[in-house]
CHARMM-style PDB file with segment names, atoms N, HN, CA, C and O in Angstrom:
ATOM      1  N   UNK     1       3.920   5.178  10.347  1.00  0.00      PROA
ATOM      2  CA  UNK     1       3.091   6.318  10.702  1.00  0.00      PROA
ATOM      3  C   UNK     1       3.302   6.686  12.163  1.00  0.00      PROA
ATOM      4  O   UNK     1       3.370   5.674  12.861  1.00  0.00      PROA
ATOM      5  N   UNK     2       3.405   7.622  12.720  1.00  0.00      PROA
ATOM      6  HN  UNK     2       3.350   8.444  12.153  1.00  0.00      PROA
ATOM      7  CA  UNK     2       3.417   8.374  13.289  1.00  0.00      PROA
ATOM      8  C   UNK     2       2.089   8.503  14.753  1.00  0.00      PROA
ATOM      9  O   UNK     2       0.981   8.914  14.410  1.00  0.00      PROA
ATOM     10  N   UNK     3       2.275   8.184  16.101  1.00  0.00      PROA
ATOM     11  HN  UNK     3       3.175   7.850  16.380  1.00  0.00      PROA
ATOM     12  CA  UNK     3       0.963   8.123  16.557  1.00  0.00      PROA
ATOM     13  C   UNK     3      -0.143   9.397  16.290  1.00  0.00      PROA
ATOM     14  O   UNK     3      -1.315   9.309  16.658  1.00  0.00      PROA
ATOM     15  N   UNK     4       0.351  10.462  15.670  1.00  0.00      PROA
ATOM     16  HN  UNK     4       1.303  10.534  15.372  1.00  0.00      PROA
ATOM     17  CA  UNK     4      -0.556  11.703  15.573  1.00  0.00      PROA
ATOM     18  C   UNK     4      -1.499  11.357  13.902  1.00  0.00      PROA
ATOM     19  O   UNK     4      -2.697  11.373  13.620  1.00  0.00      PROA
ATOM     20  N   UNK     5      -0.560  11.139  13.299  1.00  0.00      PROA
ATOM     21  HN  UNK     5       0.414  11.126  13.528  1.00  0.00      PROA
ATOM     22  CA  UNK     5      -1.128  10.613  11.868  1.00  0.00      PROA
ATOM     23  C   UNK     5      -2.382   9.374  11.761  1.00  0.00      PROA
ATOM     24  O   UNK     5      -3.376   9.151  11.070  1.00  0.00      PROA
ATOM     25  N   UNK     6      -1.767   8.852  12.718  1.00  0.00      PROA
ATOM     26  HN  UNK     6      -0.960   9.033  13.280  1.00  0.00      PROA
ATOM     27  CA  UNK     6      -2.988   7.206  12.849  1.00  0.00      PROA
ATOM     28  C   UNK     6      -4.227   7.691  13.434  1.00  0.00      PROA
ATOM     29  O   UNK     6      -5.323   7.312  13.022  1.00  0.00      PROA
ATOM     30  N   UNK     7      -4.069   8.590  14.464  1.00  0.00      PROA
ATOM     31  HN  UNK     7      -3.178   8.899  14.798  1.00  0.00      PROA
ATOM     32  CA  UNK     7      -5.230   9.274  15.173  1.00  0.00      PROA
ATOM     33  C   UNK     7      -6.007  10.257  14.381  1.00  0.00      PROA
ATOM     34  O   UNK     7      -7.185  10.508  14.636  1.00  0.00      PROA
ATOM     35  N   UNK     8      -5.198  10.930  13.214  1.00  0.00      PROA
ATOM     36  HN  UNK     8      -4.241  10.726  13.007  1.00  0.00      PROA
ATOM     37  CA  UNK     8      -6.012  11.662  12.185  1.00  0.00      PROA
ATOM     38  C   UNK     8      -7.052  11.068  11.186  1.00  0.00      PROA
ATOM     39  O   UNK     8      -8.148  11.541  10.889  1.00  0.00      PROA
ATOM     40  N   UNK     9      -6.493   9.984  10.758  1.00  0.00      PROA
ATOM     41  HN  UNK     9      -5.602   9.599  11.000  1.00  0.00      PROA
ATOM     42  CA  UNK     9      -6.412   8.661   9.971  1.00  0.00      PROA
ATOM     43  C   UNK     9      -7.481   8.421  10.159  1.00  0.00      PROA
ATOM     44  O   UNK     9      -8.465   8.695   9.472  1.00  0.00      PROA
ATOM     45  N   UNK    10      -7.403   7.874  11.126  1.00  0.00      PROA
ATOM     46  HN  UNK    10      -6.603   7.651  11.683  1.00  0.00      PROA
ATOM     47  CA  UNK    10      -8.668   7.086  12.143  1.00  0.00      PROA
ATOM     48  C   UNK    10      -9.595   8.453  12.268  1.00  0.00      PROA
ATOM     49  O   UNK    10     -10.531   8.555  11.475  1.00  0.00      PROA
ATOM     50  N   UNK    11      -9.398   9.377  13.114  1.00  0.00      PROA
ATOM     51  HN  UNK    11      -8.637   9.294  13.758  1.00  0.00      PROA
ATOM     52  CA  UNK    11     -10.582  10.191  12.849  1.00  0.00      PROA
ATOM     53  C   UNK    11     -11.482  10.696  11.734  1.00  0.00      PROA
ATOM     54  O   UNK    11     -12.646  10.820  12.116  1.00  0.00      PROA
ATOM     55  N   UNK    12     -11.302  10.977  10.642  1.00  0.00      PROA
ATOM     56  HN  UNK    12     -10.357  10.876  10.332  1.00  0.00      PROA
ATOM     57  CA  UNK    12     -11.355  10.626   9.094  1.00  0.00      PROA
ATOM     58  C   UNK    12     -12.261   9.778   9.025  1.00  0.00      PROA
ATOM     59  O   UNK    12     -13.423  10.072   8.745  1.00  0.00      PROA
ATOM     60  N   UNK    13     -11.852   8.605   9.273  1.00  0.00      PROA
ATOM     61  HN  UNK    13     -10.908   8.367   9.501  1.00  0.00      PROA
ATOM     62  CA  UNK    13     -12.613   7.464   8.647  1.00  0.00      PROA
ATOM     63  C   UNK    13     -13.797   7.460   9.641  1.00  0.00      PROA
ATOM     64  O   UNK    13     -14.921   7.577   9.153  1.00  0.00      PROA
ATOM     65  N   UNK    14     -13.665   7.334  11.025  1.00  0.00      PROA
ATOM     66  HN  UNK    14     -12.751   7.239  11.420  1.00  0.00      PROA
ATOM     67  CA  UNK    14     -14.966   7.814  11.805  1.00  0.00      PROA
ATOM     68  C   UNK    14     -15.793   8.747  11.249  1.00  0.00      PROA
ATOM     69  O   UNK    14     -16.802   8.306  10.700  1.00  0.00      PROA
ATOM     70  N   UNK    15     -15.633   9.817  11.255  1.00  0.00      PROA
ATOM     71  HN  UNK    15     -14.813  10.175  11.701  1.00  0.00      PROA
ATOM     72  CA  UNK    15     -16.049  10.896  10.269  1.00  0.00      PROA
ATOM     73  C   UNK    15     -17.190  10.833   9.355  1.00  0.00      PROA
ATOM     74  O   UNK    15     -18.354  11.217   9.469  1.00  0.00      PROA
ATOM     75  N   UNK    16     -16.317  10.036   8.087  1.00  0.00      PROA
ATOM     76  HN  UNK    16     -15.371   9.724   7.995  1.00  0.00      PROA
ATOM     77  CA  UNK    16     -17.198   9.699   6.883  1.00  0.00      PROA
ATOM     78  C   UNK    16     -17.641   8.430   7.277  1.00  0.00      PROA
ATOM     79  O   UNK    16     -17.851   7.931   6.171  1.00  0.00      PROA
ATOM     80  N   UNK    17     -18.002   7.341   8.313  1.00  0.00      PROA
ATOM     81  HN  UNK    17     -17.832   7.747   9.211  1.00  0.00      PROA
ATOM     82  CA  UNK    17     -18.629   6.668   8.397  1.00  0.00      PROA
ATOM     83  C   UNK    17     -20.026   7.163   8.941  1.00  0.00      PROA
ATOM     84  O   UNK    17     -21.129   6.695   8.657  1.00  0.00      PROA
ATOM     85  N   UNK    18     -19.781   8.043   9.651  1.00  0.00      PROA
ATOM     86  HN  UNK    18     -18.885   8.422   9.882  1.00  0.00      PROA
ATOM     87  CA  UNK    18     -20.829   9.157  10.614  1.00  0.00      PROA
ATOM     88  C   UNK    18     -21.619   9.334   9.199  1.00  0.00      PROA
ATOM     89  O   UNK    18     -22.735   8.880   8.943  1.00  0.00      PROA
ATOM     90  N   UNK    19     -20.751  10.127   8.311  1.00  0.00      PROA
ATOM     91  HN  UNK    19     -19.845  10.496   8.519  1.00  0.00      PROA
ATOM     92  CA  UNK    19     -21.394  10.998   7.279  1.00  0.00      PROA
ATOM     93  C   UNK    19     -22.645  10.359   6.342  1.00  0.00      PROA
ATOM     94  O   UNK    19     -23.844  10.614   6.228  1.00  0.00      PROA
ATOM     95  N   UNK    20     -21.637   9.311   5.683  1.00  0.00      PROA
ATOM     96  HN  UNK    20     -20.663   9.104   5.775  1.00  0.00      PROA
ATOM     97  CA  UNK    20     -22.272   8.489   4.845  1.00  0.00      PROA
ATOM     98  C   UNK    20     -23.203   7.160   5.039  1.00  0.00      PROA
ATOM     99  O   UNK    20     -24.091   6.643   4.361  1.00  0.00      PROA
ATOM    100  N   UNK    21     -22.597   6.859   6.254  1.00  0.00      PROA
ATOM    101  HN  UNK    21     -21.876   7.279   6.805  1.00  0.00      PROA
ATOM    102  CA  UNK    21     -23.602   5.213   6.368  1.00  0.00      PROA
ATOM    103  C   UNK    21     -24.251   5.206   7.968  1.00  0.00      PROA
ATOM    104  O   UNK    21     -24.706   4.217   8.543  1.00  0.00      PROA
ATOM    105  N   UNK    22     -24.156   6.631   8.520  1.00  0.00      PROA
ATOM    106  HN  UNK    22     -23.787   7.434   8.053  1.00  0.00      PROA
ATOM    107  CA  UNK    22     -24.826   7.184  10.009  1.00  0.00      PROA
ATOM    108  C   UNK    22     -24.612   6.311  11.131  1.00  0.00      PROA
ATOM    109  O   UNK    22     -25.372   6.075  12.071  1.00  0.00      PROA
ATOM    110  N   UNK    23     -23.154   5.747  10.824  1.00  0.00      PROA
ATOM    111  HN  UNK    23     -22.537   5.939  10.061  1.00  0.00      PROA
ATOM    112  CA  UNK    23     -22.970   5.155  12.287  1.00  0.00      PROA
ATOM    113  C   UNK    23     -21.821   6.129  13.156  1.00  0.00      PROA
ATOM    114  O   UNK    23     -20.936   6.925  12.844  1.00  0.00      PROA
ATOM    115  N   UNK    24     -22.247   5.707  14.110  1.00  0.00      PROA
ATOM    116  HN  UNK    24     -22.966   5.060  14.363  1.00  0.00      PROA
ATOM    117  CA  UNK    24     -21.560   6.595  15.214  1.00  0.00      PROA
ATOM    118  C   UNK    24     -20.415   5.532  16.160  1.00  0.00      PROA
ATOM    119  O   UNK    24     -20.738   4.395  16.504  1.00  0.00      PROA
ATOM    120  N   UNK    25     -19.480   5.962  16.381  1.00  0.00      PROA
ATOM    121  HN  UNK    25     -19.217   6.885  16.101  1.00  0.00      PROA
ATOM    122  CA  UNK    25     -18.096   5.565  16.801  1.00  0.00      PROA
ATOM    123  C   UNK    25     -18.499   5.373  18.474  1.00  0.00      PROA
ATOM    124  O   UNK    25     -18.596   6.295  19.284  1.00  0.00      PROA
ATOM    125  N   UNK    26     -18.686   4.032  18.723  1.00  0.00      PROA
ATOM    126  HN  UNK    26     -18.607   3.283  18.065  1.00  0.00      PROA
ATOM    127  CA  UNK    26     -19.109   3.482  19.754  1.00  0.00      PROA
ATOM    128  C   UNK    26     -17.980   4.060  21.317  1.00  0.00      PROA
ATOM    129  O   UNK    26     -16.768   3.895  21.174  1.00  0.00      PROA
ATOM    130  N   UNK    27     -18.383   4.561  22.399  1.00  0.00      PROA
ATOM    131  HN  UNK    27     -19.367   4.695  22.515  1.00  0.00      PROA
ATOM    132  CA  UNK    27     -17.833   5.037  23.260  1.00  0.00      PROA
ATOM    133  C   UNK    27     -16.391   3.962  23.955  1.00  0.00      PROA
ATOM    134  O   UNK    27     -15.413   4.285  24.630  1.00  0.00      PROA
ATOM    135  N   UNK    28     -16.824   2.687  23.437  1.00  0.00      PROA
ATOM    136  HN  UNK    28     -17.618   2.425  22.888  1.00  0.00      PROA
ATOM    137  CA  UNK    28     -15.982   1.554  24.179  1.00  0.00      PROA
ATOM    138  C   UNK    28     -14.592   1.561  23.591  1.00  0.00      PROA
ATOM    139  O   UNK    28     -13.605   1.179  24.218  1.00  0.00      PROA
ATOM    140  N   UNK    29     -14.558   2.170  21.936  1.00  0.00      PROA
ATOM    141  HN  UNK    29     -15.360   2.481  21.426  1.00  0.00      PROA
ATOM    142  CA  UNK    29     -14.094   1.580  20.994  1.00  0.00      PROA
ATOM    143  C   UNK    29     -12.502   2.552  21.063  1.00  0.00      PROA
ATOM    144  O   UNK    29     -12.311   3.738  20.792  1.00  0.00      PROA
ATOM    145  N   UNK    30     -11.495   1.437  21.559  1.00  0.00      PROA
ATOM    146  HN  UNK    30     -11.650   0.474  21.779  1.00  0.00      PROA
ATOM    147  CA  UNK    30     -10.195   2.454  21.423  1.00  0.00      PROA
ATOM    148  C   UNK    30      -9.471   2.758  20.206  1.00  0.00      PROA
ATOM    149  O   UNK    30      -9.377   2.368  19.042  1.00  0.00      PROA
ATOM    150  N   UNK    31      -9.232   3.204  20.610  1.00  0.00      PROA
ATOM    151  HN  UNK    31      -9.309   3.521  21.555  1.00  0.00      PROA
ATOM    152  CA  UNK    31      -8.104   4.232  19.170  1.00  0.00      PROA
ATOM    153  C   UNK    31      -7.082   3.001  18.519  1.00  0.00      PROA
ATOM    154  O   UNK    31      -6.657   1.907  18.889  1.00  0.00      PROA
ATOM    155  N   UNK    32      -6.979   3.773  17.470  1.00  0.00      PROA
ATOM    156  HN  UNK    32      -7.323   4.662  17.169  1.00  0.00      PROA
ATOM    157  CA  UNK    32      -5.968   2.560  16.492  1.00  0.00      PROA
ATOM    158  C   UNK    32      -4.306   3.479  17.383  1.00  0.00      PROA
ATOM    159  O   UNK    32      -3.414   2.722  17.766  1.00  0.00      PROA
ATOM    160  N   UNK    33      -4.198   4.390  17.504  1.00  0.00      PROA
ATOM    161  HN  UNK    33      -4.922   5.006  17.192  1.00  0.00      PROA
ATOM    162  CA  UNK    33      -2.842   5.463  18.019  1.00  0.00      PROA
ATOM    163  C   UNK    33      -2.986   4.114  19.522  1.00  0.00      PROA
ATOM    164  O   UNK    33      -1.819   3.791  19.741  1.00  0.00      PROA
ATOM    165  N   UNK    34      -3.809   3.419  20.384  1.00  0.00      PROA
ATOM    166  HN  UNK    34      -4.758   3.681  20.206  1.00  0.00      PROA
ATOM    167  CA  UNK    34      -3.615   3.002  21.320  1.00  0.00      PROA
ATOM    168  C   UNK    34      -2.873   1.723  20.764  1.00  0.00      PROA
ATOM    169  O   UNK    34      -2.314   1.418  21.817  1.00  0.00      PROA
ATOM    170  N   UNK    35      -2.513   0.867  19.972  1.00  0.00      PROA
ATOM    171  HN  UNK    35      -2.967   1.115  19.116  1.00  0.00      PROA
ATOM    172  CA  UNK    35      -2.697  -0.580  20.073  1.00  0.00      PROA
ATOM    173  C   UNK    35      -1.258  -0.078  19.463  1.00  0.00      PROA
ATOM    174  O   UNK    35      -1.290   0.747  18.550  1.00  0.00      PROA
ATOM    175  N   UNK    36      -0.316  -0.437  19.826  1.00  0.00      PROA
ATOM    176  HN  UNK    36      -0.290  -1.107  20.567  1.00  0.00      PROA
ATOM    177  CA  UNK    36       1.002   0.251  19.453  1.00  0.00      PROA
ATOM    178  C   UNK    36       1.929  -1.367  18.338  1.00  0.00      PROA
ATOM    179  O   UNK    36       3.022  -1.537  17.799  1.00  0.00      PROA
ATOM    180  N   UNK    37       0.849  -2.051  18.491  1.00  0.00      PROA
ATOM    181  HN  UNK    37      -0.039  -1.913  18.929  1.00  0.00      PROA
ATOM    182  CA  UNK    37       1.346  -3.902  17.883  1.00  0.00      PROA
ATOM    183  C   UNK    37       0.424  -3.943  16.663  1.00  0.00      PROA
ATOM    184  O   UNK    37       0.949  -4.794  15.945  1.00  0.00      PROA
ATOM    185  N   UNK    38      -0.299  -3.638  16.249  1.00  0.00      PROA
ATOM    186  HN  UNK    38      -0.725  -2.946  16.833  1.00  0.00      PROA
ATOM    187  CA  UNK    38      -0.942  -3.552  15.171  1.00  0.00      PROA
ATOM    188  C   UNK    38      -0.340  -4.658  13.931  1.00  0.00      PROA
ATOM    189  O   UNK    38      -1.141  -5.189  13.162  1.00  0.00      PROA
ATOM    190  N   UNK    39       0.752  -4.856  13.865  1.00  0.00      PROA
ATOM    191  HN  UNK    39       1.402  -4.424  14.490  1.00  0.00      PROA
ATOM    192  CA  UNK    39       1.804  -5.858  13.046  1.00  0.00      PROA
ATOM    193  C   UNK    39       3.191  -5.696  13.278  1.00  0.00      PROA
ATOM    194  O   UNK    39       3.965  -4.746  13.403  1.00  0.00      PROA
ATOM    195  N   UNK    40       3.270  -7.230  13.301  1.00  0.00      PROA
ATOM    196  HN  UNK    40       2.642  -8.002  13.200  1.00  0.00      PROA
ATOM    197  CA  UNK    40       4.278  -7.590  13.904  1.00  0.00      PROA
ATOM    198  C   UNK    40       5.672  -8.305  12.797  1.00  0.00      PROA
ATOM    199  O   UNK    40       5.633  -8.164  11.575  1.00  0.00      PROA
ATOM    200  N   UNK    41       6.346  -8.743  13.222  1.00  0.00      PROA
ATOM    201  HN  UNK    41       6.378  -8.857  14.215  1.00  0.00      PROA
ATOM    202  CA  UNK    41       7.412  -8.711  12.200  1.00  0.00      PROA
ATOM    203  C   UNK    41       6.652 -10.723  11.469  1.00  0.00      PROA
ATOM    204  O   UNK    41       6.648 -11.312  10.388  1.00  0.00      PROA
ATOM    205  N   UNK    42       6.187 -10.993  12.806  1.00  0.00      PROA
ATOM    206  HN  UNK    42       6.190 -10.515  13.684  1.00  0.00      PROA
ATOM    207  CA  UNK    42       5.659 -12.514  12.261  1.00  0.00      PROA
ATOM    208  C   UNK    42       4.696 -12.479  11.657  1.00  0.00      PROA
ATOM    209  O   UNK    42       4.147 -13.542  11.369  1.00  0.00      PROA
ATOM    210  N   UNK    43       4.113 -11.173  11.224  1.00  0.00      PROA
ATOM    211  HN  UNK    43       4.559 -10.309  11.457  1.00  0.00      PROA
ATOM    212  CA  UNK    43       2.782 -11.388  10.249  1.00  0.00      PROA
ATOM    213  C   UNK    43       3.194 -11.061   9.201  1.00  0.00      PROA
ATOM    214  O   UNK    43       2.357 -10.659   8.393  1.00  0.00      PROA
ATOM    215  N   UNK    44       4.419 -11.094   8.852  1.00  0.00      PROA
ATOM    216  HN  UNK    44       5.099 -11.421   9.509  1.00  0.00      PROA
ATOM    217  CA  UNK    44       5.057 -10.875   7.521  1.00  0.00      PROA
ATOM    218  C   UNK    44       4.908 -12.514   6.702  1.00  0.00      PROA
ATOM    219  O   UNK    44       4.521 -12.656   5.542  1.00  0.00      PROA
ATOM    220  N   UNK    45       5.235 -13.410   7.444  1.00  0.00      PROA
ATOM    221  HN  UNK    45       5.549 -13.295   8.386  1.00  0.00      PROA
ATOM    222  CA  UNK    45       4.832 -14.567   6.812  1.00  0.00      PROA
ATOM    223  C   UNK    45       3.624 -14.549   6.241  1.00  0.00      PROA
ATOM    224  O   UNK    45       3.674 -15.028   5.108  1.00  0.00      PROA
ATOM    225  N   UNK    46       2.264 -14.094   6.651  1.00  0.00      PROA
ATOM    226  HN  UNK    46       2.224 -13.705   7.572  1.00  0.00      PROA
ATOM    227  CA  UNK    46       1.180 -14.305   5.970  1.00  0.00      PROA
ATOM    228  C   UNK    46       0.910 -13.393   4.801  1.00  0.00      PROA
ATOM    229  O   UNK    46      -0.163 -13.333   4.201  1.00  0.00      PROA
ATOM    230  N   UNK    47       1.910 -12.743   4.560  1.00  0.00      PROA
ATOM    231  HN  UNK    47       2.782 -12.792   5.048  1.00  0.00      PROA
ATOM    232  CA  UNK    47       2.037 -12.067   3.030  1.00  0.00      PROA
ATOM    233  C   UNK    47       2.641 -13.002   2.350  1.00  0.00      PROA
ATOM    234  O   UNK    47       2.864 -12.246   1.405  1.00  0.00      PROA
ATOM    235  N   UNK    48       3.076 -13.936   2.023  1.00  0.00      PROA
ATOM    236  HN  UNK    48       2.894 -14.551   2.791  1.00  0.00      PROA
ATOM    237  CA  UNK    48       3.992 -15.438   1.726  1.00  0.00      PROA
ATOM    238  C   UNK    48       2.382 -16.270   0.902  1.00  0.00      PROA
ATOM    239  O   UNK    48       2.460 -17.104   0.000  1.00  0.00      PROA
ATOM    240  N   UNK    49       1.632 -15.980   1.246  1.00  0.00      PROA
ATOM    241  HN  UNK    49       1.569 -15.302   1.979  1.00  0.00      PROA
ATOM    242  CA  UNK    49       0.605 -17.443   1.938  1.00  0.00      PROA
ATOM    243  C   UNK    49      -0.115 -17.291   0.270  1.00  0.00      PROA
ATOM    244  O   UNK    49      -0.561 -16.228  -0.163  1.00  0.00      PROA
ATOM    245  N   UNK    50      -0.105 -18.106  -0.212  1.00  0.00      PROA
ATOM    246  HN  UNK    50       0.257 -18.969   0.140  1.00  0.00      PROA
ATOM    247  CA  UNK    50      -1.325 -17.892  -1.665  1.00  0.00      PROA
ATOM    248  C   UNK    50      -3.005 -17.612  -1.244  1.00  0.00      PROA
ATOM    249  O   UNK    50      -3.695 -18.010  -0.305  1.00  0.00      PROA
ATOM    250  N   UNK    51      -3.230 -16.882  -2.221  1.00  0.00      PROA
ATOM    251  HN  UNK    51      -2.669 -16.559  -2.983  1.00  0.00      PROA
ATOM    252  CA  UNK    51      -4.586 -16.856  -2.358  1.00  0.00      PROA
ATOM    253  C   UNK    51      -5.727 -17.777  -2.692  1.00  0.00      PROA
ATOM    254  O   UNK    51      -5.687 -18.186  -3.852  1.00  0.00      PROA
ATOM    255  N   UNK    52      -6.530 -18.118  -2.111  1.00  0.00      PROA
ATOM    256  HN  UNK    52      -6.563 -17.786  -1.168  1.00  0.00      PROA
ATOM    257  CA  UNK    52      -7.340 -19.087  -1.777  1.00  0.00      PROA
ATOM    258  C   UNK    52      -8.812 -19.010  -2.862  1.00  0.00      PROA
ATOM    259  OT1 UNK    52      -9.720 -19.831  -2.731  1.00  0.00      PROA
TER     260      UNK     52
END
């Protein structure tokens, strides 16, 4: 995805959290478009891992 898409994404889901369950998107709280590591090639191993 695309950093414009993740920021839509994400706004969206802020959105209908607003809408439906009346919480509001805390001023501190950074953007998913900021964290550019989100997954990494080593968290591919924990798709490997059985279910518990």
């Amino acid at each position: 995805m695309r950093h414009a898409e993740v920021e839509a994404a994400e706004d969206e889901l802020w959105r209908l959290r607003q809408e439906l369950l009346g919480l509001v998107r805390p001023l501190w709280a950074p953007g998913a478009g900021l964290v550019a590591y989100w997954f990494s090639d080593e968290d591919a191993a924990y798709d490997e891992l059985p279910a518990s």
